[in-house]
C-alpha positions in Angstrom: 2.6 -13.8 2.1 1.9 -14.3 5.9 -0.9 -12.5 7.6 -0.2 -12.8 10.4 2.1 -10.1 12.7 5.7 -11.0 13.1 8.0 -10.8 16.0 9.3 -7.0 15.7 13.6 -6.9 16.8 14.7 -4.2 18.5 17.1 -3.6 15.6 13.7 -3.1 13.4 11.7 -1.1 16.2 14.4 1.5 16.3 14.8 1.6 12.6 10.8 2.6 12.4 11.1 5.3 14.7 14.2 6.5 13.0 12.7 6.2 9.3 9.0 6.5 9.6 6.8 8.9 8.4 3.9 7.5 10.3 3.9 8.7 14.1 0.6 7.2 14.5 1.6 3.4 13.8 3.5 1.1 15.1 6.0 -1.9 13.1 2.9 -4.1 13.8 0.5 -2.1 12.7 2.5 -1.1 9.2 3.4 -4.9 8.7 -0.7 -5.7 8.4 -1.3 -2.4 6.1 1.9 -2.7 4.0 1.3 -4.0 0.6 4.0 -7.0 -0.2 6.8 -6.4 -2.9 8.8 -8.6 -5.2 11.8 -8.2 -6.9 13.8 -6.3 -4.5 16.8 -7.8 -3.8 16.9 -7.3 -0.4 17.5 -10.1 2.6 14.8 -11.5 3.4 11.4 -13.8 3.3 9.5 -11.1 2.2 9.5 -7.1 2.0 6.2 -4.9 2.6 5.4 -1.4 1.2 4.1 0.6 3.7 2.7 3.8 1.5 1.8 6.7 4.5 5.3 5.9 6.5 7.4 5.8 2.9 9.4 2.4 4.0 10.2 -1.3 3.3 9.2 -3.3 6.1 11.5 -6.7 5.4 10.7 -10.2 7.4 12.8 -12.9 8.0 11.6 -16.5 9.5 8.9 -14.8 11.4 10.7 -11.7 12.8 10.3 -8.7 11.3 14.5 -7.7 10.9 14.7 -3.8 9.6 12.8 -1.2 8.5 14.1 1.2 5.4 13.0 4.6 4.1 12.4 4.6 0.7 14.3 7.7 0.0 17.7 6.2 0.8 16.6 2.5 -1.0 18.9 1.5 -3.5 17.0 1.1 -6.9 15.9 -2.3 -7.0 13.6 -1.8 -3.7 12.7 1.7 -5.6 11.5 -0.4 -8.8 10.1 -2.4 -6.9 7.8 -0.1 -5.5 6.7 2.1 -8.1 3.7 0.7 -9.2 2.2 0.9 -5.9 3.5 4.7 -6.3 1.5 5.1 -9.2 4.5 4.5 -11.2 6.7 6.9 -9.6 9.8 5.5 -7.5 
């Protein structure tokens, strides 16, 4: 897990303003307070939680690629997440 803020694409900027929940962050600012998650079959280095905006915030090399809402996930990133849910997905 990298610390550190990645390079945001456009492709992912848009997708965070489309799918947030969050109007007061930014992808930056969600990268650094998203929790990582395993096991979610998605493309990429490495997928973050982020619990307030409800979405996957997924990383490859060291530019942050896409942004996903949680609600329209498919059920690995959904199982994925549910213990940081409390155990809800």
């Amino acid at each position: 897990m990298t610390s550190c803020v990645p390079r945001i694409s456009s492709h992912a900027e848009g997708r965070w303003l489309v799918r947030s929940a969050d109007s007061t962050l930014d992808p930056a600012g969600a990268w650094l307070d998203a929790k990582e998650i395993h096991r979610h079959g998605l493309d990429g280095d490495e997928a973050r939680y982020h619990r307030p905006s409800d979405t996957v915030l997924v990383r490859k090399d060291d530019t942050l690629v896409t942004v996903i809402s949680l609600e329209n996930a498919k059920y690995s990133v959904h199982a994925a997440v549910a213990h940081l849910r409390g155990g809800q997905s």
